[in-house]
C-alpha positions in Angstrom: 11.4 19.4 121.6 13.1 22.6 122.2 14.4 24.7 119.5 18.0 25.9 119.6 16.5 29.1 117.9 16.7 31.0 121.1 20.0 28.6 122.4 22.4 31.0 123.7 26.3 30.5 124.3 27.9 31.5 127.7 31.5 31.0 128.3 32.1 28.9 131.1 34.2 31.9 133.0 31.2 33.8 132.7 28.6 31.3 134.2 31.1 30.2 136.8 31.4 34.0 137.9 27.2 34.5 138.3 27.4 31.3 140.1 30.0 33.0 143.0 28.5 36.3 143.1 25.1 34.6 143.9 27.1 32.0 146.6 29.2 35.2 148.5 25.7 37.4 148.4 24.3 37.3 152.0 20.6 36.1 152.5 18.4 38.8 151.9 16.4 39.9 154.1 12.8 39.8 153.4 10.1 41.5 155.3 6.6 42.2 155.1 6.0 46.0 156.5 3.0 47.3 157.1 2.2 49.6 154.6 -1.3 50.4 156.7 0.4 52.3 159.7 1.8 55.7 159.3 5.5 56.2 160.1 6.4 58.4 162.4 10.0 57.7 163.1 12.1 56.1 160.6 15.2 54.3 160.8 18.4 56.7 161.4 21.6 54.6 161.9 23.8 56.5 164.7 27.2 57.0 163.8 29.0 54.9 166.9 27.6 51.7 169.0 26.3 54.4 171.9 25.4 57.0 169.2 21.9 58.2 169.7 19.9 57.6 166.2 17.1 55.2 165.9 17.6 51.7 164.9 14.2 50.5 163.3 10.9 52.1 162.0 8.3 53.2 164.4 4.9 53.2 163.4 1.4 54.6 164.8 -1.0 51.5 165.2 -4.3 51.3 166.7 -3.9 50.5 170.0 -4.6 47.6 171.2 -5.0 45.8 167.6 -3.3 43.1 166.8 0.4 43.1 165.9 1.4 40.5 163.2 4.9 39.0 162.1 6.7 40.6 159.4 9.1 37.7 158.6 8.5 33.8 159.0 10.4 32.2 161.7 11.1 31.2 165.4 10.2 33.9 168.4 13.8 33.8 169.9 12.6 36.3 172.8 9.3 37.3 174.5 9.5 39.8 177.2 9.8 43.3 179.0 12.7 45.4 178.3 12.4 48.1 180.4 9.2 48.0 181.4 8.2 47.2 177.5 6.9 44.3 175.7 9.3 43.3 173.1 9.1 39.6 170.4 12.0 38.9 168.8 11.8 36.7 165.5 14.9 34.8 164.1 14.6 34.0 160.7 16.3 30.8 158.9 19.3 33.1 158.0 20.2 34.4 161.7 18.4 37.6 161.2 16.7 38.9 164.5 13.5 41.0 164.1 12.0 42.8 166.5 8.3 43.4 167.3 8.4 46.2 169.9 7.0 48.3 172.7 3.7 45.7 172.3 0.6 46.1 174.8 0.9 42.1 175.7 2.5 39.1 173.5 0.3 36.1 172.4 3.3 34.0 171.6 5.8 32.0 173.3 9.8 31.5 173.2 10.6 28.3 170.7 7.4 28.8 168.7 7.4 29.0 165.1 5.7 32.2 163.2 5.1 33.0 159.9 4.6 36.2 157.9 0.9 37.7 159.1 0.8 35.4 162.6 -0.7 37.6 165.2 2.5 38.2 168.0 0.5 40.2 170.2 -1.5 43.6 170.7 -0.6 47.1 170.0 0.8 49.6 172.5 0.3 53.3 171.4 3.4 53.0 168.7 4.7 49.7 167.3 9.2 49.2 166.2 10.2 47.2 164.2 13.9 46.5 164.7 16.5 43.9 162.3 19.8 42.5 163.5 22.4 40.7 161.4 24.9 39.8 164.8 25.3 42.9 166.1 24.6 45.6 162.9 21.5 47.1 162.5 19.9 47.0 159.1 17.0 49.7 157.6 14.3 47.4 157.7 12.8 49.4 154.9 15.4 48.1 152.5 14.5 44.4 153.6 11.3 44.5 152.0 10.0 41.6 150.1 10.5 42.6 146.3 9.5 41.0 142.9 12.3 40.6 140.5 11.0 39.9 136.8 13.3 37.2 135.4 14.0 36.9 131.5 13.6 33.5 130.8 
C-alpha cells in the first residue's frame, strides 16, 4: 500500500494547464549525431528563403565508410541531386532528414530505418539536413537528450 506521506495536492487548473502545454508542444525532434566526425561547417540559418547560409551540419567522415541513420524512420528519397547522392528520412512526426552528398546509397525508397542502420557510404564530407515542411531546423538542437524526472 502506498503512503499518502509523500501525497501531494494539485489544483485541477494547474494539472489541466501541464496537460495543454505538453498537447500544443510539437514533437521533438530527436536525432542521433555523430559525435565521432569533426564538424567543419555548422548550421547557419540564412536570413530569406534564397539567402545563402547553410542549412545542416557538415561533417568530415572517412571516405568511403559507412554512413548510418540518425533518426528511425522511412527513406522518403534516394537519389542524385545535382550530381550528389542524397537519403532522405521521414520520421513518424513529418520531419525530413537528410543524409547527404553520400559516395553510393544501400537503401531503397519505402524502406524503413532505424537509428544506426547503414544508408550508404561516405563521400569526402557527409550533411546532415532537418525539415519540418518547409523550415529548416539546427539539427544540433534536435539531439536526443535525457531528462531526469522527479518522481
Amino acid at each position: 500500500m502506498l503512503s499518502n506521506r509523500f501525497s501531494l495536492n494539485f489544483p485541477p487548473w494547474l494539472i489541466l494547464a501541464v496537460c495543454l502545454v505538453f498537447a500544443q508542444t510539437p514533437q521533438a525532434c530527436s536525432l542521433s549525431l555523430p559525435t565521432h566526425l569533426e564538424v567543419i561547417d555548422d548550421f547557419r540559418a540564412p536570413n530569406c528563403v534564397w539567402c545563402e547560409g547553410n542549412r545542416g551540419i557538415e561533417y568530415r567522415p572517412s571516405p568511403g565508410g559507412s554512413v548510418a541513420s540518425v533518426v528511425d524512420g522511412v527513406v522518403s528519397f534516394v537519389g542524385m541531386v545535382a550530381n550528389t547522392m542524397y537519403v532522405v528520412v521521414r520520421t513518424e512526426g513529418g520531419l525530413l532528414v537528410t543524409h547527404g552528398r553520400l559516395r553510393s546509397a544501400q537503401v531503397a525508397l519505402g524502406e524503413s530505418v532505424l537509428v544506426g542502420q547503414g544508408l550508404g557510404t561516405a563521400g569526402t564530407t557527409l550533411y546532415i539536413g532537418v525539415r519540418r515542411g518547409s523550415n529548416y531546423l539546427n539539427p544540433s538542437t534536435c539531439t536526443r537528450r535525457v531528462r531526469a524526472v522527479l518522481l
